[in-house]
N, C-alpha and C positions, 0 to 999 in steps of 0.2 A: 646411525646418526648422520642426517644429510647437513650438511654446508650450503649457507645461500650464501654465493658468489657473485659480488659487482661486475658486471661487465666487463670495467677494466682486467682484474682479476684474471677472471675467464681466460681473456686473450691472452693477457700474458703467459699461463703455465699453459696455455691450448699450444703458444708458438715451442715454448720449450721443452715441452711432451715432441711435439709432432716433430722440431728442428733435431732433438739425440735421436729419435729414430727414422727419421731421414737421412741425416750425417752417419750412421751406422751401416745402412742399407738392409735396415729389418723392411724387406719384401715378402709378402705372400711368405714362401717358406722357409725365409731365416727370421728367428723369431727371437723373444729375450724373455727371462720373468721378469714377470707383472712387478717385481719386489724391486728391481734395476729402473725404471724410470723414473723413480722420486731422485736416485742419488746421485751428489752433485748439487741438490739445491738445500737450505736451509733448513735441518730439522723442523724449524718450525712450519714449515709450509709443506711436511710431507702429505700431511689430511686432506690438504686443497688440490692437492696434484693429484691423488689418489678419485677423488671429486668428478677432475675433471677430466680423468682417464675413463671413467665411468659412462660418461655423458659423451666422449667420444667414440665408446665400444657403442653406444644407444645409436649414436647419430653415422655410425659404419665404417666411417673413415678409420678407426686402429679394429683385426680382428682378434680374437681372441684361440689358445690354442690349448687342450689339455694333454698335460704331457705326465710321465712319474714323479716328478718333483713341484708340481702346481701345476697355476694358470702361465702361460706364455702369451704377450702379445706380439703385435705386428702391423706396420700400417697396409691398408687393405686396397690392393694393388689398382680395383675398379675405379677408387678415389684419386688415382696419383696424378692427374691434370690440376683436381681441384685443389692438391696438395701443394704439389711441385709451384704452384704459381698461386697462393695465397698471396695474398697484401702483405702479412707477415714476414713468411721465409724468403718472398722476394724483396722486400725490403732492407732484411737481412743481409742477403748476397751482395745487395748492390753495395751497404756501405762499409761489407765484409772487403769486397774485393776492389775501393776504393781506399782501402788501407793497406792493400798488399801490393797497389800501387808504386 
């Protein structure tokens, strides 16, 4: 069952997907399950996160890993320019580390 997601939406759990596994340093071959990057947000928004994990294994940027215990992802190290300096996560940093000011 697919979720059509507002754009707002979107970017929001795209930045909060992509920010724990950046802040984590899941590269290429450190990896997490698939089951770990809903947690931390709001039961009820686990389907949407899930959604938009989905749409970012489609679009390349998180890869996917099979391991004995499931699916593993991982952000996909080709994309880490496009990542690293998103409008999002840099945005983030900036008013991250104007509070640690």
């Amino acid at each position: 069952m697919a979720i059509a997601l507002e754009e707002e939406a979107f970017v929001k759990h795209k930045f909060r997907i992509l920010w724990k596994l950046y802040h984590h340093h899941y590269w290429g071959k450190r990896h997490t399950p698939i089951e770990n990057v809903p947690k931390g947000l709001p039961p009820h928004e686990y389907g949407i996160c899930q959604t938009v994990v989905k749409k970012l294994i489609k679009m390349g940027w998180i890869g996917t890993k099979k391991t004995g215990h499931g699916t593993d992802v991982f952000l996909n190290p080709k994309f880490s320019k496009e990542i690293k300096f998103s409008k999002e996560i840099k945005r983030f940093i900036e008013e991250y580390s104007k509070i640690l000011q």
